[in-house]
N, C-alpha and C positions, 0 to 999 in steps of 0.2 A: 267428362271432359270439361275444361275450363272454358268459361264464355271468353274470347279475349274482348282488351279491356283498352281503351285509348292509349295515346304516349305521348306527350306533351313534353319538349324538351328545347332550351332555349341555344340556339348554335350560333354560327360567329357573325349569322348575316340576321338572325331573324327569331321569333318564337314559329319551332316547328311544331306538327301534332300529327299521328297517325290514328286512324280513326276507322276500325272494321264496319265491311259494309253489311248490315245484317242479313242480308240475301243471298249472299256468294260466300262460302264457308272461310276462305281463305285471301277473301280478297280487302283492300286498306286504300280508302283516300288520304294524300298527304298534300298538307295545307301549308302554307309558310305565310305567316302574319296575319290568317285569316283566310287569303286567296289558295283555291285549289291548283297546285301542282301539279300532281299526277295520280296515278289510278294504277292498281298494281293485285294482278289474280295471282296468287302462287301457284295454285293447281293450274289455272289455264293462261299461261304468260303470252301465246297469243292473244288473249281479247286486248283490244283498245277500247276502253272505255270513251275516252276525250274525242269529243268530234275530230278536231283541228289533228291530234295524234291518228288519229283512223285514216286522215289525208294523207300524213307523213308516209302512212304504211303505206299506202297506195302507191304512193311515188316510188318507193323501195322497189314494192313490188312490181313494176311497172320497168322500172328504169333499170333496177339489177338482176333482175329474173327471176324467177319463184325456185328456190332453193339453192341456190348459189352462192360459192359461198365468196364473201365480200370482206374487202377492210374498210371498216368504219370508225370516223370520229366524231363525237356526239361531243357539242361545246353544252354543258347544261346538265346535269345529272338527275336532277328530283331523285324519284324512287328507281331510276335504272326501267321504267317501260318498254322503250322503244330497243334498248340492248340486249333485254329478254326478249323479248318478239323475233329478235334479228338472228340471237343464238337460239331460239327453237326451230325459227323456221329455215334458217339457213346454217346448218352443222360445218364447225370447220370455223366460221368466220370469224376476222382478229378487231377488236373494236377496242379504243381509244375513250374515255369518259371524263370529260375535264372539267371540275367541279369548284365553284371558288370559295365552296362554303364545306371547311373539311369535318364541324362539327353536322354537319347535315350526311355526308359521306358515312361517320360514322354511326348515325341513327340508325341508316336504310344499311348498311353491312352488320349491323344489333339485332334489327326484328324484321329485316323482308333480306335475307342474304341471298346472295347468287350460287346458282347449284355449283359443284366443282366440275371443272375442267368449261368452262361457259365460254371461254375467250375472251374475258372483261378484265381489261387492265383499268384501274380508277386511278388517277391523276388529281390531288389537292390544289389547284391553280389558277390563276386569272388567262381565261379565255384567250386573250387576243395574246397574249406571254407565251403559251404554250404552244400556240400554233404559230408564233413567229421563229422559235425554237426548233419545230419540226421540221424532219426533214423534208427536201422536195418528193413530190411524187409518192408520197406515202397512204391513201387512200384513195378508196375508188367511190365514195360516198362522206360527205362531211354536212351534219345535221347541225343546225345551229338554234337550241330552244335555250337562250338565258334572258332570264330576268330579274334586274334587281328590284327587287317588291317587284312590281306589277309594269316596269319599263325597261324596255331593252336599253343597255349602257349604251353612251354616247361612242365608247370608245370602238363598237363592234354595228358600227353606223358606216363608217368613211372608206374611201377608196383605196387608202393602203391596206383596209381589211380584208377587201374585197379580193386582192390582187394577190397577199398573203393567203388565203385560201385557194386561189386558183393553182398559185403554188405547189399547194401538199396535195392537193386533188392531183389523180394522171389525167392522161390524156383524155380520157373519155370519161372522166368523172362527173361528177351531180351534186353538188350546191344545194342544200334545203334550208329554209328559213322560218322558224314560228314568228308572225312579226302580230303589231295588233296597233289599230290606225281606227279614225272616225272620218264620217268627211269634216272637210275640204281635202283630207287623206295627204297634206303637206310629209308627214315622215313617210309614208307609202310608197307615194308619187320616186320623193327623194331616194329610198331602196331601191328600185326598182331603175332607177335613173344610175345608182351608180353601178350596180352590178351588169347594165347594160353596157358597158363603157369595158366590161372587163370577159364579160360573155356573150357569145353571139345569138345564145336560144335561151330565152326565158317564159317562163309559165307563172301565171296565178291565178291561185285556188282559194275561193272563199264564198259563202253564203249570198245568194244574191242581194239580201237586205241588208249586208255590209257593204257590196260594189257601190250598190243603189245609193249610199251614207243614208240610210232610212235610221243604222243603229252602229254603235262600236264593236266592232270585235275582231278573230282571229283571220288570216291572210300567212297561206304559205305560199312562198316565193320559193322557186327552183329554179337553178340556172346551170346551164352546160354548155359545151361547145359542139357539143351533138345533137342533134334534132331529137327532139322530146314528143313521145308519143302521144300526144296531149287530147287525140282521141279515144283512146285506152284508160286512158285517166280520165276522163269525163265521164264515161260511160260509168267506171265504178263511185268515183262522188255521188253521181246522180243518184245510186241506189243504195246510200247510207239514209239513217233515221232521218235526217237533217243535211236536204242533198245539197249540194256546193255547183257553182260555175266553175268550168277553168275557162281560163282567158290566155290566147299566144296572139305572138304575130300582131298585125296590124292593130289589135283592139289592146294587147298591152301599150301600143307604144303612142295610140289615141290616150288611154288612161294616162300613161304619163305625165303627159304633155310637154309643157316648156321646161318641167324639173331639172336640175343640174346633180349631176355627181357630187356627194358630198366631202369639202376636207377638212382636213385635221381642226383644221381654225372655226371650222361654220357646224362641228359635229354637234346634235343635242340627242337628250333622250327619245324615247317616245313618248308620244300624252299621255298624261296621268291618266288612267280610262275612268268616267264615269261612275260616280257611285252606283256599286250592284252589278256593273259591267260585267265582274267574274268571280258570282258571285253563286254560281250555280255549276257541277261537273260537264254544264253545254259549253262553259265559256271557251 
């Protein structure tokens, strides 16, 4: 059998590279301009490698029920992690993948392709375009992990985004966010400020030495208008490699503080993180 061998290839956003991890037979870290992406087992599309990603799952599982089957839209693609996870563990369910980098789409459909009949439609398009497009009420789960290089766009920051999501979410849907802040946690603060403004229950989850601004790094933000079991979710962060706080209620809306909902006019990226910030598959 042939050893495999990296893939390095330059798409419309970036130089990508996939890169077997020599422990897992079948498994490829995918890097775009250096920074780690995603993490991807073909034999076992359960595992989550990525901390921040392991959160994600938690939330799924928490929020949409363990095997249930769910529609999902995933603004962000990498190597497709989270929509294998979603179609092994939950059969049936119809998921949404919108990607704005479609020579990147077609790497990860070349060398890590999705088994057939997965329920993964992939969409080549700008994030916040597609979901303004969407119909109402069209998912019950909307994931939002994009990054251009290493900062979430300004344009998937502000209030009409926020509101545009709550949109195609139904009734009882759930809001996820990969966001990544340091203190003073100015862009944090400000997420979390706006999606208050457009949700009634919000949670977040992150390592305590990022709460603390001891270091930079990942913060998922989830929001519903249903009460979030945010005990249930605690319980399971706590017992990953690298266990996380969640924070509801009173201690979100302390962290806060005086933030305001962000508009059109006052949108920015996120901070450039730190050199080496994500620089390692913990980032």
């Amino acid at each position: 059998m042939n050893e495999p061998i990296p893939v390095t290839r330059t798409t419309d956003h970036g130089t990508a590279k996939l890169m077997p991890d020599i422990d897992r037979e079948r498994a490829w870290l995918l890097t775009v301009d250096g920074a780690p992406q995603s993490y991807v087992d073909l034999d076992e599309p359960a595992h989550l490698e990525f901390e921040y990603v392991r959160r994600l799952g938690h939330v799924l599982d928490v929020t949409a029920g363990a095997g249930r089957a769910v529609d999902v839209v995933h603004l962000g693609g990498g190597a497709l992690t989270l929509p294998r996870y979603v179609a092994v563990t939950r059969p049936g369910s119809r998921q949404d993948v919108v990607e704005a980098d479609r020579g990147l789409l077609d790497l990860v459909a070349e060398h890590l392709p999705l088994p057939a009949g997965s329920g993964v439609a992939l969409h080549a398009a700008d994030a916040r375009a597609w979901l303004e497009a969407a119909p109402d009420d069209h998912a019950d789960v909307l994931i939002a992990d994009v990054f251009g290089g290493s900062r979430v766009p300004a344009h998937l920051t502000t209030l009409a985004y926020a509101r545009e999501a709550e949109r195609v979410l139904r009734a009882g849907g759930v809001y996820l966010a990969n966001l990544a802040d340091g203190a003073p946690f100015a862009f944090l603060r400000s997420q979390l400020a706006t999606f208050a403004a457009v949700f009634p229950e919000l949670v977040l989850i992150a390592e305590p030495g990022v709460l603390r601004g001891r270091r930079f790094g990942n913060a998922v933000l989830v929001a519903s208008h249903r009460p979030l079991d945010s005990a249930a979710l605690a319980r399971r962060v706590a017992a990953d490699a690298f266990p996380a706080r969640v924070e509801h209620g009173a201690a979100v809306r302390r962290f806060t503080g005086s933030a305001r909902p962000v508009e059109e006019a006052d949108a920015v990226p996120s901070p450039e993180p730190p050199g080496g910030a994500f620089g390692s598959p913990q980032a």
